[in-house]
C-alpha positions in Angstrom: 16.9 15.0 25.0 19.7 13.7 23.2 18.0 11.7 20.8 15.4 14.2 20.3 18.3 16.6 18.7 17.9 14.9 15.2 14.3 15.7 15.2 14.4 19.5 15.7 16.4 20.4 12.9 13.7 22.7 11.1 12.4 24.1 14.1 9.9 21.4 15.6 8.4 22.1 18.7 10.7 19.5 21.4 7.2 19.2 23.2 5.5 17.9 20.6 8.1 15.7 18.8 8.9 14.2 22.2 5.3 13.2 22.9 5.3 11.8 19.4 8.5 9.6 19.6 7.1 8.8 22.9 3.7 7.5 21.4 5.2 6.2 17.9 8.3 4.3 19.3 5.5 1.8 21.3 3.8 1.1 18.0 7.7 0.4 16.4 7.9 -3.7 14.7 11.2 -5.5 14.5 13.9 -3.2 13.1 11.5 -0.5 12.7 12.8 3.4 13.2 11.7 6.3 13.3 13.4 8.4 10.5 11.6 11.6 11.2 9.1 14.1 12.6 7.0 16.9 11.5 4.7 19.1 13.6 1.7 20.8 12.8 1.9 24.9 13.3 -1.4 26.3 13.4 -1.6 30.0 13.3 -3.7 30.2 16.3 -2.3 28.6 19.8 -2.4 24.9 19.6 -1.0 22.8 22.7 -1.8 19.7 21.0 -0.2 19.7 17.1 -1.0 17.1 14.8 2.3 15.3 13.7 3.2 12.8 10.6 6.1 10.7 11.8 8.1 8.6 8.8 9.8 5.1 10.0 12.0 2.9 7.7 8.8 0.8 6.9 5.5 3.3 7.2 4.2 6.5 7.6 2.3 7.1 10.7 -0.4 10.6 11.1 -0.4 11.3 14.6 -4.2 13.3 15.9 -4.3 14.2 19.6 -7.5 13.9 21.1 -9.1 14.5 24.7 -6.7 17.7 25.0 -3.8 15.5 23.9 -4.4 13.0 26.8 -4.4 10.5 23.8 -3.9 9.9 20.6 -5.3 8.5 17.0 -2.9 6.9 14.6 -3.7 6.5 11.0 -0.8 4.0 9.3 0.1 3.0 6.1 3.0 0.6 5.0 5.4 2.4 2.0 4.2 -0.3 -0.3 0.6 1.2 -0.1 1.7 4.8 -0.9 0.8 5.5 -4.3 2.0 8.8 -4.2 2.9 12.2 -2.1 2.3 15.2 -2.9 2.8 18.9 -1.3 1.6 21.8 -1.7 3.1 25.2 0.0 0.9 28.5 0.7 0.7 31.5 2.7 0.7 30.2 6.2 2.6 26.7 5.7 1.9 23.7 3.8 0.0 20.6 3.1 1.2 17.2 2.9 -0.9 14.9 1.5 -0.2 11.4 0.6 -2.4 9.3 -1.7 -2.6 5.1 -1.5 -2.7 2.1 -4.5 -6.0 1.8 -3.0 -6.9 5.2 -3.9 -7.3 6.3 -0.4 -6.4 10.5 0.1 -5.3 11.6 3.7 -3.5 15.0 4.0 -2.1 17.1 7.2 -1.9 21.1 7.2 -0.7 23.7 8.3 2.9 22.2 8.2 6.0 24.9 8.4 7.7 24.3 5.0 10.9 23.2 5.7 9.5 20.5 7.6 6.7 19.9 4.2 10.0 19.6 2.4 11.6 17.0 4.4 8.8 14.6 4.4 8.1 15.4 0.9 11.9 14.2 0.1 11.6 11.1 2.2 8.7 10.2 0.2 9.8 10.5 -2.8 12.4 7.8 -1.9 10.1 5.6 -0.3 8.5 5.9 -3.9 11.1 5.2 -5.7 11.9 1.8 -3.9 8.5 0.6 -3.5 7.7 1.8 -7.6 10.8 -0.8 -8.2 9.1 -3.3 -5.6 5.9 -3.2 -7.1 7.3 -3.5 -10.7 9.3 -6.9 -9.5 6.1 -8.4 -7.8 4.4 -8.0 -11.3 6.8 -9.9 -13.0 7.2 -12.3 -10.4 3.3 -13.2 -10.6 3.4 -12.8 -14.2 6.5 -15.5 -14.7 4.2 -17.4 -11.9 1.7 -17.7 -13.7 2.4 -18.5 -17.1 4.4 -21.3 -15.3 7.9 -19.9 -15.6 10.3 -20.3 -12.3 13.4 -18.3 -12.3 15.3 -16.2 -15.2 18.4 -17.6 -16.3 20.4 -15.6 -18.7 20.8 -17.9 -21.8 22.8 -15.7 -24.0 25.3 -18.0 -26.2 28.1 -17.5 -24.4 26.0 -18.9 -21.2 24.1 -21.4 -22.9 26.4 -24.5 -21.4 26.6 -23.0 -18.4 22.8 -22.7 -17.8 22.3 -25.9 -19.4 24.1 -27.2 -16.9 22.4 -25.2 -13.7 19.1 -26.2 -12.4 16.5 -23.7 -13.6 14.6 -23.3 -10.5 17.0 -23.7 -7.1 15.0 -23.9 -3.9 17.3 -22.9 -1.7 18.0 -19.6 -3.4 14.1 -19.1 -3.6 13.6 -19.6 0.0 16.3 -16.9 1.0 14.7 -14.1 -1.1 11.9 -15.6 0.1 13.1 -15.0 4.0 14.7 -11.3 2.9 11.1 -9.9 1.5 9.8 -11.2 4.4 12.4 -9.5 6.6 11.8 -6.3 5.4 8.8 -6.5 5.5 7.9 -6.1 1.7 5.6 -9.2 1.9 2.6 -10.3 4.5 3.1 -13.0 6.8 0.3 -15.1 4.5 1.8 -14.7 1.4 5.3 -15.8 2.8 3.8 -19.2 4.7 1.9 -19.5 0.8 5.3 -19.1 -1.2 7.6 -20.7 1.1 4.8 -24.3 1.5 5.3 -23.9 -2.5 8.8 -24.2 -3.0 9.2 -26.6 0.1 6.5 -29.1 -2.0 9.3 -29.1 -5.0 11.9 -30.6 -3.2 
């Protein structure tokens, strides 16, 4: 129960967040954790609650089925959020979450506080993965109009970039390894970039 305590501070339901964890912590990738936990509150009696749980790399909606003897999962990786958005009403609120791909999914019903939370956490995740997105962009766009690394070639730094190589391998292939780590590249596109630089040396 212990580490359920961090979950129930806007009044979840401890049944349903524990089946949750329960479900979501056997879908969990390397250093993946779950961050938090909303629960659907349905005016009428519901044993079985929808649930949206947030991890440091995805956001995962969680749909009981067969009288919650199982469960559907619809995922999506933080770098395919395009946006989230809530909306707050009479009898709780909607979280809805929209994807680059233009994809819509939303869950309602939601107490507020917990709408909030979620909301908040998304808004972070948006924040890094805008900043992501933005680097990738000028990564492929340097790519391909043939340019390797930036070197800062004001004239105080002029000899000193002279005299450093304008694209280093190495240092490549460790940012190459961190994206990877974190998961902010697929497992294609790093075996891609990393046969690339390993070609130039």
């Amino acid at each position: 129960m212990e580490s359920l305590k961090k979950f129930l501070n806007e009044s979840q339901d401890p049944k349903a967040v524990e089946k949750t964890m329960t479900k979501v912590s056997e879908l969990l990738t390397r250093e993946e954790k779950i961050e938090y936990i909303a629960v659907q509150k349905k005016p009428a009696v519901n044993l079985s609650p929808d649930s949206i749980a947030l991890t440091n790399k995805r956001i995962i909606f969680c749909r009981p089925k067969s009288f919650g003897f199982s469960m559907d999962f619809q995922d999506f990786l933080w770098k395919e959020i395009a946006d989230c958005h809530m909306k707050e009403g009479i009898l709780g609120a909607t979280f809805t979450v929209k994807t680059v791909k233009g994809g819509h999914i939303a869950l309602d019903y939601l107490p507020k506080a917990q709408a909030r939370m979620l909301y908040r956490y998304g808004q972070e995740k948006e924040e890094e993965m805008s900043e992501y997105r933005r680097q990738r962009e000028l990564e492929n766009s340097r790519a391909s109009a043939g340019g390797g690394i930036t070197v800062n070639t004001s004239s105080e730094n002029q000899s000193a970039a002279a005299k450093e190589p304008q694209d280093d391998p190495m240092a490549n292939l460790k940012k190459l390894k961190m994206l990877f780590a974190e998961d902010l590249i697929s497992e294609e596109e790093f075996s891609n970039k990393k046969a690339e630089i390993l070609a130039k040396l």
